[in-house]
Residue, then its C-alpha position, 0 to 999 in steps of 0.5 A: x500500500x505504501x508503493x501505491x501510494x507514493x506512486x500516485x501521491x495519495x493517502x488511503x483512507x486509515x479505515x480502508x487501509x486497516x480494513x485489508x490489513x486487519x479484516x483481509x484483502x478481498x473476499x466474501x461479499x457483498x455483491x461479488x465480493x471485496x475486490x483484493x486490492x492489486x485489482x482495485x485500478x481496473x477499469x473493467x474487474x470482469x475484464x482485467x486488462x492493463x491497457x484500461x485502468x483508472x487514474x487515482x492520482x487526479x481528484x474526483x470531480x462529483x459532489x452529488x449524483x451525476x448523470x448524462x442527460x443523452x441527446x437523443x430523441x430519435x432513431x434516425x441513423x443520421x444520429x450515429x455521430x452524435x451518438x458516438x461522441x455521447x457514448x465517449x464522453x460517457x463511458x470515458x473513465x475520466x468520470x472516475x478519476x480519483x478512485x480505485x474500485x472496491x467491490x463488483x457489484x456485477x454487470x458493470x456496476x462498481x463500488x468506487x472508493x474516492x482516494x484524491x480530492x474533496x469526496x475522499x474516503x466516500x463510497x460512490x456506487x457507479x453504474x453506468x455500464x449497464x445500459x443493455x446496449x441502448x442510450x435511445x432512453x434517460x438513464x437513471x442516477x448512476x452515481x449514488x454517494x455513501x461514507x464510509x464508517x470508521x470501524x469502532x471494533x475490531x471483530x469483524x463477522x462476515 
């Protein structure tokens, strides 16, 4: 942990680092479980791939749930540049800088936890993955903000 955070100039949260230190490194649920913390900067934790990895070092940017309006009304082809240009910006893992993943909550939806800017040591639920391959409609709130708890005892039950 001390590497990691020297290389991109960070602090992790104290709860979050005594956690993997003192409850494990990944496991058990929820969801598909904790991630082990060598997979937390992967963009895609289904799809490990190091081509694609989040950049804990610059600061999240959210302060309240966010979501792309898309601009699509209709389903003219003529929309397909305007589309794609959408999806880019969309999907572009810059919308998570300054966190590392957590927890797969599955199908493209992530547990993020903020390590650099103004929501440090907040959970934000990411979701925006799942959109079962269309954007023809509003996608709901996809970013939904948690804190984590410091941790007040030390037996932990899972």
């Amino acid at each position: 942990m001390d590497e990691f955070e020297a290389k991109f100039n960070l602090q992790l949260p104290g709860e979050y680092r005594l956690f993997l230190l003192e409850a494990g490194n990944g496991g058990a649920g929820p969801f598909y479980g904790v991630l082990p913390f060598e997979k937390c900067l992967f963009s895609d934790i289904d799809y490990p791939n190091d081509k694609f990895v989040l950049n804990p070092s610059l600061p999240f940017s959210y302060h309240e749930e966010w979501n792309m309006d898309n601009p699509l009304n209709g389903e003219d082809d003529e929309q397909d540049e305007q589309l794609e240009a959408f999806e880019k910006e969309y999907f572009d893992d810059k919308q998570v800088n300054g966190t590392i993943r957590i927890c797969n909550y599955g199908c493209g939806h992530f547990i993020n936890l903020v390590v650099k800017g103004e929501e440090y040591s907040h959970i934000w639920h990411w979701n925006i993955r799942c959109v079962h391959g269309s954007l023809k409609t509003r996608i709901l709130k996809n970013i939904i903000k948690f804190q984590i708890l410091p941790i007040k005892n030390r037996s932990y039950r899972f």
